[in-house]
C-alpha positions as CSV (number, residue, x, y, z in Angstrom):
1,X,25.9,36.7,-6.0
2,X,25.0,37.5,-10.1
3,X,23.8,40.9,-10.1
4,X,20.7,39.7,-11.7
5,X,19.6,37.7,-8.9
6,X,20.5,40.0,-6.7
7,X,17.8,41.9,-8.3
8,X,15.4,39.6,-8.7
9,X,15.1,38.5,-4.9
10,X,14.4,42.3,-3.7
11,X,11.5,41.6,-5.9
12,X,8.3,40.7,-3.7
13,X,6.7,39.0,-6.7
14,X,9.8,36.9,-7.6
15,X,9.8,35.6,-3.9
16,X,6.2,35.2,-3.7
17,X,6.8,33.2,-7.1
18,X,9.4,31.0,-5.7
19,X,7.5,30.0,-2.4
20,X,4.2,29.0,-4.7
21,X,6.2,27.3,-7.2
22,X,8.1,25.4,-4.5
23,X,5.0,24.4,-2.0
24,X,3.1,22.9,-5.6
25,X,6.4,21.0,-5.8
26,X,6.0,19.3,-2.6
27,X,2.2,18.8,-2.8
28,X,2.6,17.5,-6.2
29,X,5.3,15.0,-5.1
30,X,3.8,13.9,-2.3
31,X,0.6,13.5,-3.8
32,X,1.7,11.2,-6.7
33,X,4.8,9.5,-5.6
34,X,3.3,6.5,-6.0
35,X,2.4,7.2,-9.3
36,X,6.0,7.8,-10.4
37,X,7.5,4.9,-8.2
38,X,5.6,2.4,-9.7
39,X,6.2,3.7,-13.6
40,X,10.2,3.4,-13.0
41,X,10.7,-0.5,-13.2
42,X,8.8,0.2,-16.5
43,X,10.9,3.2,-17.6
44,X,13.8,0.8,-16.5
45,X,13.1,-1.7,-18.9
46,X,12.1,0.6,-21.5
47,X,15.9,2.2,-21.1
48,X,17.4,-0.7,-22.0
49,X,16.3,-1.4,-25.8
50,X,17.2,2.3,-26.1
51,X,20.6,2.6,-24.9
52,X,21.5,-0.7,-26.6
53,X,20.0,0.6,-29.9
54,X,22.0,4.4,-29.0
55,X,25.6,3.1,-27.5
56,X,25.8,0.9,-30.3
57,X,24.9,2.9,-33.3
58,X,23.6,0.0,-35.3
59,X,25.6,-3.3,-36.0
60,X,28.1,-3.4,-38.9
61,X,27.7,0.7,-39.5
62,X,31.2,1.1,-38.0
63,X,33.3,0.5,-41.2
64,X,35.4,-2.7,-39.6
65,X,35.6,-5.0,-42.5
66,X,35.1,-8.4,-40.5
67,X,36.3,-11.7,-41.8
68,X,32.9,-14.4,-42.1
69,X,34.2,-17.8,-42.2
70,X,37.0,-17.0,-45.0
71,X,35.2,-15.7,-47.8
72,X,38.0,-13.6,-48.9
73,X,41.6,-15.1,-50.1
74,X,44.6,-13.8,-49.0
């Protein structure tokens, strides 16, 4: 165990911290799960545009010099 935290647990504030922090967790999940389940087909959608616009870096940005149709001779 990290000596900090080793520290930090003796600490009746730091536990009392953790147990508070961790109960409005819960009660804030289970309060507005359905909230957040019913946003994620949206957030779904909404990731597509953005990692097609992202993993592609733009169209013709990537310095390949492609051929349309033979406009340039030989």
């Amino acid at each position: 165990m990290d000596a900090i935290t080793g520290v930090l647990w003796r600490h009746r504030a730091a536990i009392a911290a953790a147990v508070f922090v961790g109960a409005a967790a819960y009660l804030l999940w289970s309060e507005h799960r359905p909230h957040v389940l019913g946003v994620l087909p949206y957030l779904l959608l909404l990731a597509c545009p953005l990692m097609h616009v992202f993993m592609h870096g733009g169209h013709g940005g990537h310095g390949h010099d492609h051929d349309r149709g033979g406009d340039k001779k030989p």
